[in-house]
C-alpha positions in Angstrom: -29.0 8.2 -34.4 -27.8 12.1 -34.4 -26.0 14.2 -32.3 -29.3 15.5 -31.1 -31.2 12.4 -30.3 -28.0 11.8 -27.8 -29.0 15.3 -25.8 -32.4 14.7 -25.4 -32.0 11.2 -24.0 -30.2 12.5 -21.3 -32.0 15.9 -21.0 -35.2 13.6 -20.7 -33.3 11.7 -18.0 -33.0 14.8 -15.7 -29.3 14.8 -16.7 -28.3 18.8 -15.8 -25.6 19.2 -18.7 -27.1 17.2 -21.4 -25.0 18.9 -24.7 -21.8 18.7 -23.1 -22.5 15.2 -21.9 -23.9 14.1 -25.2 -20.5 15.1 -27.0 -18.7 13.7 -24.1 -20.3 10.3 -24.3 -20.4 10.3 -28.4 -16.3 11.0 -28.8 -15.5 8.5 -26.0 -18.1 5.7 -27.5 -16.4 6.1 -30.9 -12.8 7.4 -30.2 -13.4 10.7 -31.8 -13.2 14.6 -31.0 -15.8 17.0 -31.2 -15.1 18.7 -35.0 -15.8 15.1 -36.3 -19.0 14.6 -34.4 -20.2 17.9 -35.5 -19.2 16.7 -39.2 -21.5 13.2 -39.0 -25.2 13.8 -40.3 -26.0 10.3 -38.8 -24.3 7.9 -36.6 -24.4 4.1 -38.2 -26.2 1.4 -36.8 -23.0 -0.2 -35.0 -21.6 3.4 -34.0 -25.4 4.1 -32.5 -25.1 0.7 -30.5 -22.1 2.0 -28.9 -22.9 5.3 -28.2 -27.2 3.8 -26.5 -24.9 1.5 -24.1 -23.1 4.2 -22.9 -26.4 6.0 -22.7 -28.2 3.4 -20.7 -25.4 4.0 -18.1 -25.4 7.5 -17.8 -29.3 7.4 -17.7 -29.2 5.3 -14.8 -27.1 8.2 -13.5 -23.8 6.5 -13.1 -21.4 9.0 -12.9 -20.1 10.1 -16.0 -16.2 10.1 -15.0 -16.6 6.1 -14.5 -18.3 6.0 -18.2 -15.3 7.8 -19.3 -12.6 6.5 -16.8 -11.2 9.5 -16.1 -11.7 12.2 -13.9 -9.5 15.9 -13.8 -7.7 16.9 -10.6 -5.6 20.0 -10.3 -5.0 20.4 -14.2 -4.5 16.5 -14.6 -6.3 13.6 -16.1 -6.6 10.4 -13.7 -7.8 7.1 -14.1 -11.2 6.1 -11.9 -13.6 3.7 -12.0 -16.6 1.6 -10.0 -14.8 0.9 -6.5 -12.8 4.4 -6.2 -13.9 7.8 -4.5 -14.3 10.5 -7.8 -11.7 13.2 -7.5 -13.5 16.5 -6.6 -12.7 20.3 -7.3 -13.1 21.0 -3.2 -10.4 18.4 -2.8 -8.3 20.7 -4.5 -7.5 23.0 -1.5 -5.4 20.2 0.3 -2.6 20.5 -3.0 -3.1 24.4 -2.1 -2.1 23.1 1.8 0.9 21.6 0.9 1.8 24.5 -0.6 1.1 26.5 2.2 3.6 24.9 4.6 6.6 23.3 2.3 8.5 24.7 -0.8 8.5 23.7 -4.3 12.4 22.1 -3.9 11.7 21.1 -0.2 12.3 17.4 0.4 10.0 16.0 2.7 7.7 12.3 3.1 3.9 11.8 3.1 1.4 9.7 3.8 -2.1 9.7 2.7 -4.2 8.5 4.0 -7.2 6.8 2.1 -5.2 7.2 -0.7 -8.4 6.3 -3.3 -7.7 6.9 -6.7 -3.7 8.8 -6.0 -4.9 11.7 -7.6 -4.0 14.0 -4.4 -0.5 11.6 -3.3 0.5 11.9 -7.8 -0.3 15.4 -7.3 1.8 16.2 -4.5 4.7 13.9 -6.3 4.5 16.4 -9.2 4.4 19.2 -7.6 6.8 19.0 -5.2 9.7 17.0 -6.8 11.7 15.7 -4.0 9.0 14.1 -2.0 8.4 11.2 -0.9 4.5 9.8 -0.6 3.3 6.4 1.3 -0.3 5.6 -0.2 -2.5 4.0 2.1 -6.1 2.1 1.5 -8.1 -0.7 2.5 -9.5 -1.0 -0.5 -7.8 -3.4 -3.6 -9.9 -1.9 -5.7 -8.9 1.9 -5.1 -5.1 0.9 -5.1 -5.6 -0.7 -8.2 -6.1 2.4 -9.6 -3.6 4.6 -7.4 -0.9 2.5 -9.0 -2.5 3.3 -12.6 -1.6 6.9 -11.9 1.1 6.7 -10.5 2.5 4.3 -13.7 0.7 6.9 -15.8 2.7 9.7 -14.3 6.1 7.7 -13.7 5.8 8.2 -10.2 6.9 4.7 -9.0 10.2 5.2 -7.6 9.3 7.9 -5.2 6.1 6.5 -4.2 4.6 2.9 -2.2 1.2 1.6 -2.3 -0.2 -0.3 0.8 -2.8 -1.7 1.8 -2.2 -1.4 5.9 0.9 -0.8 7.8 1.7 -0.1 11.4 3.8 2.8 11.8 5.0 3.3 14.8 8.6 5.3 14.7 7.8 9.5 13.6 8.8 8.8 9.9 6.9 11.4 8.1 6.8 15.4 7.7 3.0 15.2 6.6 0.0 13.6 7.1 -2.7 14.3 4.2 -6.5 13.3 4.0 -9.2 13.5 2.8 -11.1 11.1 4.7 -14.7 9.4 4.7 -16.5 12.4 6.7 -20.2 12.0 5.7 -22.2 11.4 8.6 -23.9 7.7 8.2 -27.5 9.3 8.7 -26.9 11.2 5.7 -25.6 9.1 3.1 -29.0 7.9 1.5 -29.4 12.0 1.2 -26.6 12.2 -1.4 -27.3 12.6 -5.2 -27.8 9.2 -6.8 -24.7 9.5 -8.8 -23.0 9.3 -5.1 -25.3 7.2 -3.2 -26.1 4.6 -5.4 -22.8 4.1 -7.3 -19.7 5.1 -5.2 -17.9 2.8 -2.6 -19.5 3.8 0.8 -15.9 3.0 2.8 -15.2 6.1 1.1 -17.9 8.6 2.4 -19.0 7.1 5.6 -17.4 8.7 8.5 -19.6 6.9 11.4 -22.3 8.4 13.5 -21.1 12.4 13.6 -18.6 11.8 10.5 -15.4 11.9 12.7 -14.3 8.7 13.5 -11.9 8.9 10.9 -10.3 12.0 11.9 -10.1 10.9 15.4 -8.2 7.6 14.0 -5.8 9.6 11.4 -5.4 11.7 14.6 -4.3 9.0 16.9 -1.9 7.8 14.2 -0.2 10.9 13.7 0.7 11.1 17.0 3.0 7.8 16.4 4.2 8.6 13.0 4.6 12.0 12.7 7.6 14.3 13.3 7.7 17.0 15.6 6.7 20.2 13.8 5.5 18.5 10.8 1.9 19.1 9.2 -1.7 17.5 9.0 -3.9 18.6 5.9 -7.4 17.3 6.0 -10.4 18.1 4.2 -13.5 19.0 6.1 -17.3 18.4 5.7 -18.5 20.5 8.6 -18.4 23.3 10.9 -18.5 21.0 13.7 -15.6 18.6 12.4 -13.3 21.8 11.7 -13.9 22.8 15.8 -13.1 19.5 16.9 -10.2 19.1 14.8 -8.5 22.3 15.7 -9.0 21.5 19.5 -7.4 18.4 19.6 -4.6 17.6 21.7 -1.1 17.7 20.5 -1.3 19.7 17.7 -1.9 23.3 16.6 -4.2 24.5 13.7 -2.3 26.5 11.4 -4.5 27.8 8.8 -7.6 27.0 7.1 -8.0 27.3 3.5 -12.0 28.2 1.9 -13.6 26.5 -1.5 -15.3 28.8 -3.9 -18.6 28.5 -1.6 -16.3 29.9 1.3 -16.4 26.8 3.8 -13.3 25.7 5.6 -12.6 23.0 3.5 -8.9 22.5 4.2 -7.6 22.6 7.5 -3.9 22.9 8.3 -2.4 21.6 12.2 1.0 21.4 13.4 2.3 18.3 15.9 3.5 20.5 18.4 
């Protein structure tokens, strides 16, 4: 097997970025970068068995960041895998949120909600070095991997992983999601990669993909201070006006992604 045979079984497959992919796939199967796969002629017959079962995978278009078991966030690497939402660039806009409303050295406490993978709770730790973050997710599988990164970051002291909680006393300065917001209708729309391979708790926001909000809405209300902040992504035009008109809370700002949609709404508990 070459380099080249690599490419065109995923180019054949309807994969969109088969080179990359293919030296992607080839360094991870044999634990080697991309000046030393350029160097190889040939790939032997065991490195070739490595490299087609990682190709059988992909080809069945399971998403290439569970192949690897990583996927970049904000400038980092993070651990994900079968059972946890894949970090995406969008998601981004809720680390510029934070921003937005508290200072680097500001020393604040966060929960977020539908925690997943950790990537945007590890971020915020980094980022903001006196916080606090409270990670939250029904699912064993995601927090499996929210603890990975936060061991893999050395975030343990300032952060806790739960499963469920009540909380009832006004404990925290920020409430951040990013929420399961897909319509259910629409999920057997979504790209294979999504539809067919990542956990569904994780995309499906009910009937009109705000029965989520309206629950992290209700919760805030109990749990969070007076003055402090919500951060949620958004999938819609529809969610966004709902959100901002909700009782008890103010919207501060909305930040756009690079296809200029609202994806990051900002409220204040009034």
């Amino acid at each position: 097997m070459r380099l080249d045979d690599v490419q065109q079984k995923l180019k054949g497959a309807g994969i969109s970025n088969p080179f990359q992919e293919s030296l992607w796939i080839t360094g991870h199967a044999l634990g080697i970068g991309s000046a030393e796969i350029f160097s190889r002629d040939e790939f032997s017959p065991d490195e070739s068995r490595k490299i087609d079962a990682l190709i059988s995978r992909r080809i069945n278009h399971e998403p290439l960041q569970y192949i690897l078991g990583e996927a970049d966030f904000y400038g980092r690497d993070f651990h994900v895998g079968p059972g946890v939402l894949i970090p995406r660039h969008d998601t981004e806009t809720l680390i510029d949120g934070v921003k937005e409303v508290f200072d680097r050295e500001e020393s604040f406490t966060f929960l977020d909600w539908g925690t997943g993978s950790g990537c945007i709770a590890a971020t915020i730790l980094l980022e903001f070095p006196r916080s606090f973050g409270v990670m939250l997710d029904v699912s064993h599988d995601a927090l499996t991997y929210a603890r990975k990164n936060i061991n893999r970051y050395r975030l343990n002291e300032r952060s806790e992983a739960l499963t469920q909680k009540i909380f009832d006393s006004e404990q925290f300065n920020l409430i951040i999601s990013n929420p399961p917001y897909i319509p259910s209708g629409e999920i057997t729309g979504l790209m294979r990669e999504v539809r067919n391979f990542e956990p569904h708790n994780a995309l499906d926001g009910g009937n009109d993909g705000m029965t989520f909000y309206r629950e992290i809405l209700a919760l805030a209300l109990k749990s969070l201070k007076h003055g402090g902040y919500i951060i949620f992504e958004t999938g819609n035009l529809q969610q966004v006006n709902e959100i901002e008109t909700c009782g008890g809370f103010e919207a501060v700002s909305k930040i756009f992604d690079t296809g200029n949609f609202p994806r990051c709404i900002i409220l204040r508990r009034v």
